[in-house]
C-alpha positions as CSV (number, residue, x, y, z in Angstrom):
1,X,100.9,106.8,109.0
2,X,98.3,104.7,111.0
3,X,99.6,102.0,113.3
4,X,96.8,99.1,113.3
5,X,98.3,96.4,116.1
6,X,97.0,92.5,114.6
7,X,98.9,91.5,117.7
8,X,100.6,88.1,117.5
9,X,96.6,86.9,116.6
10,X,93.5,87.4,116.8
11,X,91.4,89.9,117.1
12,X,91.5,93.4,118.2
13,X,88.7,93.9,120.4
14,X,85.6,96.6,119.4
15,X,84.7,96.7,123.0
16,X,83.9,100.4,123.6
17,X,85.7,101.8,126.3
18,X,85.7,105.7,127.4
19,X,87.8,106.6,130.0
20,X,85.9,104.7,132.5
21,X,82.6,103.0,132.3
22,X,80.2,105.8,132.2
23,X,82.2,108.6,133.9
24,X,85.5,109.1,132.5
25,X,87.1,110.8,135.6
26,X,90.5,111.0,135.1
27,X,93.2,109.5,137.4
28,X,95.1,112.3,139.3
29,X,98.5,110.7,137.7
30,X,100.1,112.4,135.2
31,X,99.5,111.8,132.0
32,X,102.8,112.4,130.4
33,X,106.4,113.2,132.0
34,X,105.1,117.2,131.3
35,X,101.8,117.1,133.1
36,X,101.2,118.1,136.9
37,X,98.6,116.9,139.0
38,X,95.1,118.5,137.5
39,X,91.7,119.5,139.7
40,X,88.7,118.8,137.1
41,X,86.1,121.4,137.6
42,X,84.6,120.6,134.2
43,X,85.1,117.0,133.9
44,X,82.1,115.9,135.7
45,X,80.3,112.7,135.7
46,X,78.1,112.2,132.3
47,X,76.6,109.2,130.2
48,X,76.2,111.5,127.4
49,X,77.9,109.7,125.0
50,X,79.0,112.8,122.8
51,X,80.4,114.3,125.4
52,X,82.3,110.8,126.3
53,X,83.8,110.4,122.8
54,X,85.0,114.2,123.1
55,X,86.7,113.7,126.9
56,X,87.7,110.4,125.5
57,X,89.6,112.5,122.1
58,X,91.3,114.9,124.7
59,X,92.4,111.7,127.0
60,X,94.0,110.1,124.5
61,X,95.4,112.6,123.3
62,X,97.0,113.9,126.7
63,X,98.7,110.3,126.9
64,X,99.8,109.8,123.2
65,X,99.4,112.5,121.0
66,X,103.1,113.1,119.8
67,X,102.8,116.5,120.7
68,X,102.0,116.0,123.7
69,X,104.6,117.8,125.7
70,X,102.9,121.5,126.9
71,X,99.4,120.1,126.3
72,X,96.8,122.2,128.2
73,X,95.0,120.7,131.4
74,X,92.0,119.1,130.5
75,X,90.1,122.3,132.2
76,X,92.2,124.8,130.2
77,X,91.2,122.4,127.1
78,X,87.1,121.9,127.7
79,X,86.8,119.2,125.2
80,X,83.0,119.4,125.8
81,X,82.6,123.4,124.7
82,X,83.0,122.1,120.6
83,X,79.8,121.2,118.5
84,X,81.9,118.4,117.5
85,X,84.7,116.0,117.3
86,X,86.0,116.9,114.3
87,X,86.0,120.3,115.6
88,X,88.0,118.7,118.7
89,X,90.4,117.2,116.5
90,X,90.7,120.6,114.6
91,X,91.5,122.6,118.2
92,X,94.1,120.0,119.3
93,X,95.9,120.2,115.6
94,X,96.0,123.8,116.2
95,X,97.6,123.8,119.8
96,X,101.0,125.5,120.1
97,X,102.8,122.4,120.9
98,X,102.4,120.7,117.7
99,X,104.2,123.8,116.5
100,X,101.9,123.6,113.2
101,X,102.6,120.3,112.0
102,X,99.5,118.4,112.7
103,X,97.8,118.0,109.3
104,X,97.1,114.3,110.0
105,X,94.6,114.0,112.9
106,X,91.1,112.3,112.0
107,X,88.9,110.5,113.3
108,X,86.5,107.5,111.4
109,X,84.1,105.7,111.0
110,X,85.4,102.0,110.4
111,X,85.9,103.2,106.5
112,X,89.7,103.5,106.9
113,X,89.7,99.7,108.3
114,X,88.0,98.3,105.0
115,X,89.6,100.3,102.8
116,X,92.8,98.6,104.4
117,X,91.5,95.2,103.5
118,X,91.5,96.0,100.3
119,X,87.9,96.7,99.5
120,X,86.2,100.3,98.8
121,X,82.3,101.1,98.0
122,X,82.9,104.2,95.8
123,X,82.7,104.7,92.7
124,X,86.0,102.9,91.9
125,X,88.1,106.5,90.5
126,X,89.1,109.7,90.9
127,X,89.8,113.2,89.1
128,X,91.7,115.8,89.1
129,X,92.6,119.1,86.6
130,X,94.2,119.1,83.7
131,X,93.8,123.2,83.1
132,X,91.1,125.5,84.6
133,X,88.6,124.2,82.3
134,X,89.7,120.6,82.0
135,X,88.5,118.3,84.3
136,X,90.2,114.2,84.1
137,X,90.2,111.2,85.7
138,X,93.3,110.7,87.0
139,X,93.0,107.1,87.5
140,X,90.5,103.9,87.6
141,X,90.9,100.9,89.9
142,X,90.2,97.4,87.9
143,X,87.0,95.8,88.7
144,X,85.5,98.9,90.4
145,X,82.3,100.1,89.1
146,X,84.0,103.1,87.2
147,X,86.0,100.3,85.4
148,X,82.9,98.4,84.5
149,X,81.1,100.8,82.1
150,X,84.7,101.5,80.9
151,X,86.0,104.6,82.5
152,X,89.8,105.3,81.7
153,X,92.9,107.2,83.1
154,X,92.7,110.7,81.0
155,X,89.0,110.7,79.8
156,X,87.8,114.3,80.0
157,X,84.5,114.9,81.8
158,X,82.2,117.8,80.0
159,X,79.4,116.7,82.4
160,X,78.6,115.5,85.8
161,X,74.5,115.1,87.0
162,X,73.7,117.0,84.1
163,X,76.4,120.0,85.2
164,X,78.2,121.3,82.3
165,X,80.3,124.7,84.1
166,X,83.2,122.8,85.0
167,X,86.0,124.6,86.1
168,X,88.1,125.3,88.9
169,X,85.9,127.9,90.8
170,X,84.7,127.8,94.4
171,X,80.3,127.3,93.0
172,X,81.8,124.5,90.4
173,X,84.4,122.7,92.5
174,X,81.3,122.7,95.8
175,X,79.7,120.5,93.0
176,X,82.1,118.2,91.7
177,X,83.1,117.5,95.1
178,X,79.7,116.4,96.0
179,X,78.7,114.7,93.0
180,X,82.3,112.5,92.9
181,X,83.2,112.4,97.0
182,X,79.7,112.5,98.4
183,X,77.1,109.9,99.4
184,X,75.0,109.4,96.1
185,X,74.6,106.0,94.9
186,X,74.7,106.8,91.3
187,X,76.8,109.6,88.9
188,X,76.0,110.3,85.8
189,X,79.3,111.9,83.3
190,X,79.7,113.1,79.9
191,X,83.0,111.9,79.1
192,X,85.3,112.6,76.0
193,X,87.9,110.4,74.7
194,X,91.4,110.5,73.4
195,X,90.2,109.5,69.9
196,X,87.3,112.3,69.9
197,X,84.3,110.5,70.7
198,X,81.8,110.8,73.4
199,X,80.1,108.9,75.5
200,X,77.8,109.0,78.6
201,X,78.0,106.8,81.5
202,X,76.0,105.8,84.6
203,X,78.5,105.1,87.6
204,X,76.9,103.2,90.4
205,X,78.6,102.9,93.9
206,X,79.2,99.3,95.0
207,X,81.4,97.5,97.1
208,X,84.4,95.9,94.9
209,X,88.1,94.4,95.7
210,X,90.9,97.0,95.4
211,X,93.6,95.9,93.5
212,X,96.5,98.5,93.9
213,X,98.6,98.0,90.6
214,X,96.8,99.7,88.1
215,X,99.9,99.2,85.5
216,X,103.0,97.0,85.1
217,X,105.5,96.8,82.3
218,X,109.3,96.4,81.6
219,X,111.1,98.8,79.0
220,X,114.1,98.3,76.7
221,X,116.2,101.1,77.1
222,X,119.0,100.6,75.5
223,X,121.0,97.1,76.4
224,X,118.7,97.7,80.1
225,X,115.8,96.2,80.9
226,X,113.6,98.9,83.3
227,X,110.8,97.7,85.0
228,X,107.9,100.1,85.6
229,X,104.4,99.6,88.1
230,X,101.8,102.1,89.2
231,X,101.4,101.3,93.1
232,X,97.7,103.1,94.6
233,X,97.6,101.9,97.7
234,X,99.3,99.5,100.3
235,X,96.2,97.7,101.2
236,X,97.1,94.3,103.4
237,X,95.9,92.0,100.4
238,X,98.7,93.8,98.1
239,X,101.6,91.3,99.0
240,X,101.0,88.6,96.7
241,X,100.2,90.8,94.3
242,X,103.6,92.7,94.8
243,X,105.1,89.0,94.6
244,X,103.6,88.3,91.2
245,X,104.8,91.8,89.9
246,X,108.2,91.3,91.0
247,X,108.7,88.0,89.6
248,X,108.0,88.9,86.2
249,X,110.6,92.0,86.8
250,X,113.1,89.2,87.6
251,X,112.3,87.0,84.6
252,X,112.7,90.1,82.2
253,X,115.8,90.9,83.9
254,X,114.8,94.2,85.3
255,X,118.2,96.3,86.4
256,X,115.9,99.5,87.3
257,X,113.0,100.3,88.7
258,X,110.5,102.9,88.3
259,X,108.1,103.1,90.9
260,X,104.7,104.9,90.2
261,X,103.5,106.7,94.3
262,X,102.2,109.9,92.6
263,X,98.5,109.3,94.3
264,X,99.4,106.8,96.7
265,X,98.4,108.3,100.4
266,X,99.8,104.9,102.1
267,X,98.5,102.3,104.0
268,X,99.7,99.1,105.2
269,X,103.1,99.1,107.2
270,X,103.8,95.1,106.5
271,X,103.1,96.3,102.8
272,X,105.6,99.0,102.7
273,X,108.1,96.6,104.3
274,X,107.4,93.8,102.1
275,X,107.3,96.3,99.1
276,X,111.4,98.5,100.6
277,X,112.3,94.7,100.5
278,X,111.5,93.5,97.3
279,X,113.4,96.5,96.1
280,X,116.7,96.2,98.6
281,X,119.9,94.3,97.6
282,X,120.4,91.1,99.8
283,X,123.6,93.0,100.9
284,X,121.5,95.0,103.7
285,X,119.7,91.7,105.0
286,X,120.0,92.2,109.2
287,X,121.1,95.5,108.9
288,X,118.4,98.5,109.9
289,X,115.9,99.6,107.5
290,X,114.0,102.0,109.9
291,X,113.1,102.6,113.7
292,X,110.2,103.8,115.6
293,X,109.6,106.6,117.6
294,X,107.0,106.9,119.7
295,X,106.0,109.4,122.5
296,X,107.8,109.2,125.4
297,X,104.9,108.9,127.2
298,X,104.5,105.5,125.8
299,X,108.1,104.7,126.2
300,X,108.4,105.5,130.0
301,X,105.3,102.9,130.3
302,X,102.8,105.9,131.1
303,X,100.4,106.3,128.5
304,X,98.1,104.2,131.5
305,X,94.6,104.9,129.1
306,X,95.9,102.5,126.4
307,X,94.7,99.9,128.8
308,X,91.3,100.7,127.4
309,X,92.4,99.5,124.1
310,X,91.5,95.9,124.8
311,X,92.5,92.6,122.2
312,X,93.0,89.1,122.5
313,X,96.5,87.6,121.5
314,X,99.3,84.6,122.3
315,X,100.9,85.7,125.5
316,X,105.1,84.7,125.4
317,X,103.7,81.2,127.4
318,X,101.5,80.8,123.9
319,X,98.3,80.9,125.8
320,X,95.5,83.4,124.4
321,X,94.1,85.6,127.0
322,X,93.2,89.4,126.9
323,X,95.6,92.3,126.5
324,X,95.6,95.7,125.8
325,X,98.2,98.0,124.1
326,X,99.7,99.3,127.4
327,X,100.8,95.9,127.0
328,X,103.2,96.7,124.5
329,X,106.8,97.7,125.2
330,X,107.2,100.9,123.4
331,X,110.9,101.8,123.2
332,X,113.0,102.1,120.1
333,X,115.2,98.5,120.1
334,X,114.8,95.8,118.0
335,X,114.1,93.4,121.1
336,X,111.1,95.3,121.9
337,X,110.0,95.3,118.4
338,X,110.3,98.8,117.2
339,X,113.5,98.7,115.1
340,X,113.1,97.1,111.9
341,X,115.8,95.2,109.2
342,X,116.0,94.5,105.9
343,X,115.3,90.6,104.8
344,X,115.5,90.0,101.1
345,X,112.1,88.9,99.5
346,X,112.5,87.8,96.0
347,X,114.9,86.9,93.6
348,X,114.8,90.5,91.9
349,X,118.8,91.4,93.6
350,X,120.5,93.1,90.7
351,X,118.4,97.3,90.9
352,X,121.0,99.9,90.5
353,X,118.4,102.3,90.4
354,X,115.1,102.8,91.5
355,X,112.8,106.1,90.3
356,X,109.9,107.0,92.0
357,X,107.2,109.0,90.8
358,X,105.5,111.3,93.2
359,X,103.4,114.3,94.2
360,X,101.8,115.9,97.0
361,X,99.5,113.5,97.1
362,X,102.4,110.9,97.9
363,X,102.4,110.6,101.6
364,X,102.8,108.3,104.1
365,X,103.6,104.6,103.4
366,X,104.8,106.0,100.3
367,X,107.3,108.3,101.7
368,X,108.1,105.2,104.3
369,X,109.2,103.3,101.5
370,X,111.2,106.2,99.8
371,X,112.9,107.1,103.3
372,X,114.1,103.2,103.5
373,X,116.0,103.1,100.7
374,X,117.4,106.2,100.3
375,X,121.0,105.2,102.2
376,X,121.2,101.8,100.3
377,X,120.9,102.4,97.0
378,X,120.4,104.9,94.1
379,X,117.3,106.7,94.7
380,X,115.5,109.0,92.3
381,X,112.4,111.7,92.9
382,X,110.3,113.1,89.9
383,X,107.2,115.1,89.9
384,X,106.9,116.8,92.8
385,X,107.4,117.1,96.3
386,X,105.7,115.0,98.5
387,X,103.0,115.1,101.3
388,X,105.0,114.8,104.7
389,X,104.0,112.2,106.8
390,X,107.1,110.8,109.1
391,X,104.5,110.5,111.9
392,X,102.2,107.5,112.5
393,X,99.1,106.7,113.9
394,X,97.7,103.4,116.3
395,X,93.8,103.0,115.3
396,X,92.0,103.7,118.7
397,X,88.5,102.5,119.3
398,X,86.6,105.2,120.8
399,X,82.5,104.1,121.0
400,X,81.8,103.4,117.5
401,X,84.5,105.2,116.2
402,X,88.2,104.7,115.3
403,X,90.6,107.9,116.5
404,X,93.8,108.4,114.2
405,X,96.4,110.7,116.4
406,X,100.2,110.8,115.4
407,X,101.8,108.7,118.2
408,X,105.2,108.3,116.5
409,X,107.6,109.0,113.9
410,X,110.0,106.9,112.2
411,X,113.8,107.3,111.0
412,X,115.8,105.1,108.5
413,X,119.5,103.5,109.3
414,X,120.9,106.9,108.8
415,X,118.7,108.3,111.5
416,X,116.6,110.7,108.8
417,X,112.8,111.4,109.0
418,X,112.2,114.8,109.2
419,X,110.4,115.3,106.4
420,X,107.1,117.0,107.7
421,X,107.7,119.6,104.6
422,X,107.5,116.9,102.1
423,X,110.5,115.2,100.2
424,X,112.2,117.2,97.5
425,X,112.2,116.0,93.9
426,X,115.5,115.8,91.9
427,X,113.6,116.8,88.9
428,X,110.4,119.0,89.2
429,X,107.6,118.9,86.9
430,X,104.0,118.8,86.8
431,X,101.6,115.3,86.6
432,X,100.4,114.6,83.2
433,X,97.0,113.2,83.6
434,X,96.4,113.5,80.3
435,X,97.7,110.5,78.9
436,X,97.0,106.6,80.2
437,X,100.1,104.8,82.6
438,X,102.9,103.3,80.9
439,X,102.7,105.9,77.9
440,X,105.9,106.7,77.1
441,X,105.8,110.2,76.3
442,X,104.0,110.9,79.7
443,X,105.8,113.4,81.6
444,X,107.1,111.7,84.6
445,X,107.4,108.7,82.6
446,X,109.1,110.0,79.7
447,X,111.6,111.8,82.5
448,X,112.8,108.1,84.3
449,X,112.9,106.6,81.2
450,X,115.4,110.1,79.6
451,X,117.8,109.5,82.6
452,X,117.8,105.7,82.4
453,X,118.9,105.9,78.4
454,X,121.1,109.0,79.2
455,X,122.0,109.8,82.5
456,X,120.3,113.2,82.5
457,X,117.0,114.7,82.7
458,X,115.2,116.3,79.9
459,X,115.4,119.8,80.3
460,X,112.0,120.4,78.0
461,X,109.2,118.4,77.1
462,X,106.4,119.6,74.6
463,X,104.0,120.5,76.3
464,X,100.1,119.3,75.9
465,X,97.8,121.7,73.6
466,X,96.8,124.2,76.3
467,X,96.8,127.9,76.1
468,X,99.0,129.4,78.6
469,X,95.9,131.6,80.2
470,X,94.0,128.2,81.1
471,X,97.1,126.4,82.5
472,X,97.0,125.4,86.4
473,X,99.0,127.9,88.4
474,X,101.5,126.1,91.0
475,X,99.1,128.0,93.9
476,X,96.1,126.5,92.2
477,X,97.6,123.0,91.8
478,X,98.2,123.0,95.6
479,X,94.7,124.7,96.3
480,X,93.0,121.7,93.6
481,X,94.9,118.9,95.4
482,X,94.1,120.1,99.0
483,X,89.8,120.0,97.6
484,X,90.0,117.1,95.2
485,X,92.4,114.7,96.6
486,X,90.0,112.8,99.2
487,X,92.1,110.0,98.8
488,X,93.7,108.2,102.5
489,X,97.0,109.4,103.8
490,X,98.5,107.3,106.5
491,X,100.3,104.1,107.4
492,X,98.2,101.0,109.3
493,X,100.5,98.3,111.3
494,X,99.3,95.2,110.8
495,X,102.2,93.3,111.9
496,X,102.8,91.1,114.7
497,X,104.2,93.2,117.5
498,X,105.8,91.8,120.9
499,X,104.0,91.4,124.2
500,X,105.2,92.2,127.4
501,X,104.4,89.3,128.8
């Protein structure tokens, strides 16, 4: 989850400031209700700005990290000893106090931002592994250039830049990985189709509009109408798109819902909200749909370096002048914006059941969503258990880069949000990516649509035509997803949050 303040306005500010102007001494105040007064012996004056942005990493962190608590001094840390940040990041993830939780920390390069907005410049899909020898895409975003020379959800690849070994070995995944994820502007794939045929493509990377439904549909099952959309990403131009989705649900007279997450690493916090309301009955309008956590730093009015973080916004008296997030109250009430409840957006009011269908690529926003609704209506997991994300992130501008440390966590009305392990599936089974979205005889699909008719679960489903020595071993599902998934895992606030003053 990724906090990303709009606040009340305007514009954040990209205004780099590190610690202080060139120096970044440290104040000898504490930095968090744990700390004790600290003599810097290593912290010495610098304008070397890599060793700025690495002080600046370990600052921030000391003030707002949510494990904050038993952080070393900054001394005892040496932020300036690593060749890198990222190898920064990767010693503060692995610091006892996060007690091995930290699998979130990143830090960027603006991408994250766009990709918010709703607009990518890759190659418009992704892939995954259907056995040890059989390589898919798992799914192609409309108007990308993937989409253009007619790339679809399930096409095998045989080739990739003239690479025929595909299979899920360390030498062969290296090179899928860099032909798919890297910086080329141009792959070239052998792909095989459903009906047989073959065809070769040319993919070339462009910048294109995301658009995060990549199917929508509504089933007869029965007397009931089920309603049933594929959900990638809660970009912040998603709304209206949500919106459009929902109204045709209402029109068909939609009474449950499935709700495609498997891929979708989160995004958008107003989107999730927008999205947990669409879904909620009009009963729970005022009443709590979650609450915000965040380090008690923050909430005793500590975290003192967040008035680096610089923005201009509409001040109570509704004049614009410059703030800067230790401007923000931080404490978990709904007065001082941090407690959030349920307002009914739509006319869809009649769900008795909602199914969502999820893996461990599900994480985030997604799991936001899920965690919502959970005590006010009938909730349903299939697939398999999700990411773990129940802890957030505010974007901080550090020189020209944006630092994403978990600062918070959040709970639903019943007080649950503990889910760093992932959430547990009511009915396990694998992701079919062999067979488009919305086909009925899909796995997951098939599974929502079995207990909608009947109640139950299907016990056994055929399964596809693959020999049992070339199926994906749960380990090697988990080791695949961890390599190939490369797609964004948090939550970005773009709401409106409340000043101080």
């Amino acid at each position: 989850m990724i906090k990303k303040f709009a606040a009340q306005s305007i514009l954040l500010s990209t205004l780099v400031v590190i610690g202080l102007a060139t120096s970044c001494k440290k104040s000898s105040t504490p930095a968090d209700t744990a700390s004790t007064p600290e003599t810097n012996t290593l912290q010495t004056s610098t304008t070397n700005r890599d060793y700025l942005t690495k002080d600046s990493i370990f600052l921030y962190a000391k003030q707002t990290y949510f494990w904050n608590v038993g952080m070393p001094s900054y001394d005892g840390f040496n932020p300036r000893q690593y060749a890198t940040n990222d190898a920064v990041i990767a010693a503060l993830k692995a610091l006892p106090s996060t007690g091995g939780k930290d699998k979130y920390s990143f830090i960027d390069n603006g991408a994250v931002a766009t990709q918010l907005g709703g607009v990518s410049g890759d190659f418009g899909f992704s892939i995954f592994f259907a056995s040890t020898n059989d390589l898919r895409i798992k799914l192609v975003y409309a108007t990308s250039p993937a989409a253009t020379v007619g790339l679809k959800r399930g096409y095998q690849i045989t080739k990739i830049n003239g690479f025929t070994d595909i299979n899920t070995s360390k030498a062969s995944i290296d090179k899928i990985e860099d032909a798919v994820f890297g910086n080329d502007a141009t792959i070239s794939l052998t792909v095989l189709k459903p009906d047989g045929t073959s065809q070769d493509v040319v993919v070339t990377r462009t910048t294109y509009n995301i658009n995060p439904i990549l199917y929508s549909n509504t089933y007869t099952v029965g007397t009931k109408k089920v309603g049933y959309i594929v959900f990638n990403s809660f970009t912040t131009n998603s709304a209206a798109l949500l919106d459009a989705a929902f109204a045709k649900f209402a029109t068909d007279g939609v009474s449950e819902l499935i709700v495609d997450l498997r891929y979708n690493g989160g995004g958008s916090v107003a989107t999730s909200e927008a999205f947990t309301n669409l879904i909620a009955p009009s009963s729970q309008n005022g009443k709590i749909m979650y609450t915000t956590y965040w380090t008690q730093t923050m909430q005793d009015n500590k975290a003192t370096i967040l008035q680096n973080q610089k923005f201009y916004a509409k001040g109570n008296d509704g004049v614009t002048r410059l703030y800067s997030f230790f401007d923000y109250p931080w404490v978990p009430t709904q007065a001082a914006g941090n407690q959030e409840v349920f307002a009914k957006r739509g006319a869809l009011n009649n769900l008795s059941r909602v199914y969502f269908l999820v893996t461990a690529s599900t994480a985030s926003a997604s799991e936001l969503l899920i965690n919502n609704l959970k005590p006010v209506m009938d909730v349903k997991l299939i697939g398999k258990k999700t990411y773990g994300k129940p802890v957030g992130f505010i974007g901080l501008h550090i020189d020209k880069n944006d630092l994403y440390i978990p600062q918070f966590q959040t709970k639903n009305q019943l007080n649950q949000g503990d889910y760093f392990d992932g959430m547990a599936v009511d009915k396990d089974i694998a992701d079919d990516i062999t067979k488009e979205f919305g086909d009925q005889t899909e796995k997951l699909l098939a599974q929502a649509l079995n207990y909608s008719a009947s109640g139950s679960f299907l016990s056994v489903l055929k399964e596809n035509t693959v020999s049992s020595t070339s199926a994906l071993s749960k380990t090697l599902v988990e080791d695949l997803t961890g390599k190939l998934d490369h797609g964004f895992k948090g939550m970005i606030e773009t709401r409106k949050l409340k000043l101080n003053k």
